[in-house]
LUMDREN-893271 format. One record per residue (C-alpha): residue in three letters; x, y, z. Coordinates in steps of 0.2 Angstrom, whole numbers, plus 5000, padded with zeros to 4 digits. Example, Ala and Ser with C-alpha at 12.3 -4.5 7.8 and 13.67 -1.06 7.14 Angstrom:
<recs>
ALA506249785039 SER506849955036 
</recs>
This chain:
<recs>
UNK516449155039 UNK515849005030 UNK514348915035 UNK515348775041 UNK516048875054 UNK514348905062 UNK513848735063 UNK515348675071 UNK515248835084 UNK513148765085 UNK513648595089 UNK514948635101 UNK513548735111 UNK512448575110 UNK513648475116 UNK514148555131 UNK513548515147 UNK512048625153 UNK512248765164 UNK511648715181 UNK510548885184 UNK509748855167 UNK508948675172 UNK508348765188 UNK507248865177 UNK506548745168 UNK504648775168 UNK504248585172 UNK504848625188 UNK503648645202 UNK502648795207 UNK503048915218 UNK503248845235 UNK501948875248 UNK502148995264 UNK502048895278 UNK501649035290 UNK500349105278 UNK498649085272 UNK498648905261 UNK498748925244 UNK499749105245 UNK501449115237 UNK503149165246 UNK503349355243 UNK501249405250 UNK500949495263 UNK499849365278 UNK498049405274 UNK498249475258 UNK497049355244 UNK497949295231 UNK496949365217 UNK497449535222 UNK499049475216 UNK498749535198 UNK497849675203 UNK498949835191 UNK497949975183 UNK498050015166 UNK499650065159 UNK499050265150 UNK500450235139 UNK499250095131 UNK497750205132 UNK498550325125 UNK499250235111 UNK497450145107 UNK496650335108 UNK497850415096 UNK497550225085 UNK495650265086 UNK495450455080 UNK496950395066 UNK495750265060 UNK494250425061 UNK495350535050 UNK495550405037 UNK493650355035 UNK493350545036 UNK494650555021 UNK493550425014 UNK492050505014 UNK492550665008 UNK493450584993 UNK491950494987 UNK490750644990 UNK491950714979 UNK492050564965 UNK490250604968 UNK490050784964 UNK491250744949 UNK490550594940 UNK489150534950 UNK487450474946 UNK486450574950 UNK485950754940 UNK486850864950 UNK488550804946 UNK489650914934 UNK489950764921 UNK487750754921 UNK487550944921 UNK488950954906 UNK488050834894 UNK486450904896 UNK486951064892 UNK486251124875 UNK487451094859 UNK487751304857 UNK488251334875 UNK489851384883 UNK489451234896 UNK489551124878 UNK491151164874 UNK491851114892 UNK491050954890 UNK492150914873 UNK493550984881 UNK493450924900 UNK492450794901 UNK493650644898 UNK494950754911 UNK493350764924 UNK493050564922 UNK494750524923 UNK494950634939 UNK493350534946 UNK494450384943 UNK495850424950 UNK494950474966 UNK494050324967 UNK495650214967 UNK496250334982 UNK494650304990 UNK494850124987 UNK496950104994 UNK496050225010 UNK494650065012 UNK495949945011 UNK497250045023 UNK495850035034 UNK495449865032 UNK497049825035 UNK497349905052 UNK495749815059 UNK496249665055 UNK498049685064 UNK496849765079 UNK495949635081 UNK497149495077 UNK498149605092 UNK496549585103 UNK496149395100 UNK498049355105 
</recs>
């Protein structure tokens, strides 16, 4: 079908007529008419007596509950993962002197612990880096879901 036979089937449906029971929903139309028998201000369809702001009144649906407890330990296991990679960039390449990369270049010229550091040091670093990248797609995984939560929560 060609594009031209779209927009003549389109303006056919605009110029018909309109379908009586469509204008009759039109949302311009007025409000739920009041029960004359009831309390003022009660819609057709409440029980006499009954206010109308327990209209509304519906407990939580534990489907949603459900679905926003499962969201919140997702969100725990990934800053968790988080944690535990950067502990491990840490242990690998961190600062600090306990870090196998530290420990490696302090070790004496003549030691076996020498050797490893010719050998590994540049495979440690470039491990350290690759875990760091991990961490940061994690952080921005996270970062991500809290924003769609909350742009979720201020609809």
């Amino acid at each position: 079908m060609s594009m031209n036979t779209f927009a003549k089937k389109f303006s056919i449906l605009l110029e018909q007529t309109p379908d009586p029971a469509i204008e009759a929903e039109d949302p311009s139309a007025e409000a739920l008419p009041v029960d004359p028998g009831g309390d003022e201000g009660n819609p057709l369809g409440l029980d006499q007596g009954t206010p109308a702001d327990s209209f509304d009144d519906v407990p939580d649906n534990p489907a949603v509950a459900l679905r926003q407890q499962q969201y919140g330990q997702t969100m725990d296991t990934l800053r968790g993962w988080v944690d535990q990679v950067e502990g491990w960039v840490d242990q690998l390449n961190g600062l600090d002197s306990n870090s196998i990369n530290a420990q490696l270049n302090k070790a004496d010229c003549d030691s076996i612990m020498a050797d490893v550091q010719r050998s590994e040091s540049k495979k440690i670093s470039r491990l350290a880096q690759d875990l760091s990248s991990l961490s940061e797609s994690l952080k921005q995984y996270l970062l991500s879901a809290e924003q769609k939560a909350n742009s979720r929560e201020t609809i």
